[in-house]
C-alpha positions as a Python dict, from the first residue, in 0.01 Angstrom:
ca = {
    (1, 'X'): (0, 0, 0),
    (2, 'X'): (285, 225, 9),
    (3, 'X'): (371, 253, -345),
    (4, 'X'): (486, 578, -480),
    (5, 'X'): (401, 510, -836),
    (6, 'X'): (38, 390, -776),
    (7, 'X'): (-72, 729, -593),
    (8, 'X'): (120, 922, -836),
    (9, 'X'): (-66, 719, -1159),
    (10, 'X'): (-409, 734, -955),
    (11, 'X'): (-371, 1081, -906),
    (12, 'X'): (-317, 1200, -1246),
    (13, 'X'): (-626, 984, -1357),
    (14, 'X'): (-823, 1162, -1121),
    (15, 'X'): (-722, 1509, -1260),
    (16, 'X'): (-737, 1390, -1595),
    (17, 'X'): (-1104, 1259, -1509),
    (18, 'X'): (-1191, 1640, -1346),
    (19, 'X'): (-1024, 1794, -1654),
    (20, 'X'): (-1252, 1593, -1851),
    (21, 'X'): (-1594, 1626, -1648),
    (22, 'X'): (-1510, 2060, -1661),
    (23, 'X'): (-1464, 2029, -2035),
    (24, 'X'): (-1803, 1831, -2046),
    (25, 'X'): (-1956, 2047, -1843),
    (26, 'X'): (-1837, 2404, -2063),
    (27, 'X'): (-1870, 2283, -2394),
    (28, 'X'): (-2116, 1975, -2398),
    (29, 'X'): (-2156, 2069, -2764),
    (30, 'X'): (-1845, 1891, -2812),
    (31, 'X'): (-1924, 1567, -2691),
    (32, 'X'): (-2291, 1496, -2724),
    (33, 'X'): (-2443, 1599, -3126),
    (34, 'X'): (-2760, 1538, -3172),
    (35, 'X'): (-2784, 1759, -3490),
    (36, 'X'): (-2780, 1499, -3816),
    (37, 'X'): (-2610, 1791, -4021),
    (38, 'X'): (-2471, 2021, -3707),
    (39, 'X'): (-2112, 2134, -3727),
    (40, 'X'): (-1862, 1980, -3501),
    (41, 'X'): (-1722, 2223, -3299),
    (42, 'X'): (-1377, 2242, -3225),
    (43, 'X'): (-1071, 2429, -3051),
    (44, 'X'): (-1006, 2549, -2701),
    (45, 'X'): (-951, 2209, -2504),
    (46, 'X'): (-903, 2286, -2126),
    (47, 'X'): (-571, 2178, -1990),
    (48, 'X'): (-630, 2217, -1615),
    (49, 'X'): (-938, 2177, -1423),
    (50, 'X'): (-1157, 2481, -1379),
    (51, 'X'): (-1103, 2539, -1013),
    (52, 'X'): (-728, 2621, -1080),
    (53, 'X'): (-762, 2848, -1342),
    (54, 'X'): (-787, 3155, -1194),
    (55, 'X'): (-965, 3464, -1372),
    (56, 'X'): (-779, 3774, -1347),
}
Protein backbone atom coordinates (compact mmCIF):
# COMPACT_ATOMS: atom_id res chain seq x y z
CA UNK A 1 0.00 0.00 0.00
CA UNK A 2 2.85 2.25 0.09
CA UNK A 3 3.71 2.53 -3.45
CA UNK A 4 4.86 5.78 -4.80
CA UNK A 5 4.01 5.10 -8.36
CA UNK A 6 0.38 3.90 -7.76
CA UNK A 7 -0.72 7.29 -5.93
CA UNK A 8 1.20 9.22 -8.36
CA UNK A 9 -0.66 7.19 -11.59
CA UNK A 10 -4.09 7.34 -9.55
CA UNK A 11 -3.71 10.81 -9.06
CA UNK A 12 -3.17 12.00 -12.46
CA UNK A 13 -6.26 9.84 -13.57
CA UNK A 14 -8.23 11.62 -11.21
CA UNK A 15 -7.22 15.09 -12.60
CA UNK A 16 -7.37 13.90 -15.95
CA UNK A 17 -11.04 12.59 -15.09
CA UNK A 18 -11.91 16.40 -13.46
CA UNK A 19 -10.24 17.94 -16.54
CA UNK A 20 -12.52 15.93 -18.51
CA UNK A 21 -15.94 16.26 -16.48
CA UNK A 22 -15.10 20.60 -16.61
CA UNK A 23 -14.64 20.29 -20.35
CA UNK A 24 -18.03 18.31 -20.46
CA UNK A 25 -19.56 20.47 -18.43
CA UNK A 26 -18.37 24.04 -20.63
CA UNK A 27 -18.70 22.83 -23.94
CA UNK A 28 -21.16 19.75 -23.98
CA UNK A 29 -21.56 20.69 -27.64
CA UNK A 30 -18.45 18.91 -28.12
CA UNK A 31 -19.24 15.67 -26.91
CA UNK A 32 -22.91 14.96 -27.24
CA UNK A 33 -24.43 15.99 -31.26
CA UNK A 34 -27.60 15.38 -31.72
CA UNK A 35 -27.84 17.59 -34.90
CA UNK A 36 -27.80 14.99 -38.16
CA UNK A 37 -26.10 17.91 -40.21
CA UNK A 38 -24.71 20.21 -37.07
CA UNK A 39 -21.12 21.34 -37.27
CA UNK A 40 -18.62 19.80 -35.01
CA UNK A 41 -17.22 22.23 -32.99
CA UNK A 42 -13.77 22.42 -32.25
CA UNK A 43 -10.71 24.29 -30.51
CA UNK A 44 -10.06 25.49 -27.01
CA UNK A 45 -9.51 22.09 -25.04
CA UNK A 46 -9.03 22.86 -21.26
CA UNK A 47 -5.71 21.78 -19.90
CA UNK A 48 -6.30 22.17 -16.15
CA UNK A 49 -9.38 21.77 -14.23
CA UNK A 50 -11.57 24.81 -13.79
CA UNK A 51 -11.03 25.39 -10.13
CA UNK A 52 -7.28 26.21 -10.80
CA UNK A 53 -7.62 28.48 -13.42
CA UNK A 54 -7.87 31.55 -11.94
CA UNK A 55 -9.65 34.64 -13.72
CA UNK A 56 -7.79 37.74 -13.47
Amino acid sequence: MNDKQLYNNLTNTVRSANILVDDLRKNPKRYVNISIFGKKEKGDYLKAPLDSIKNP
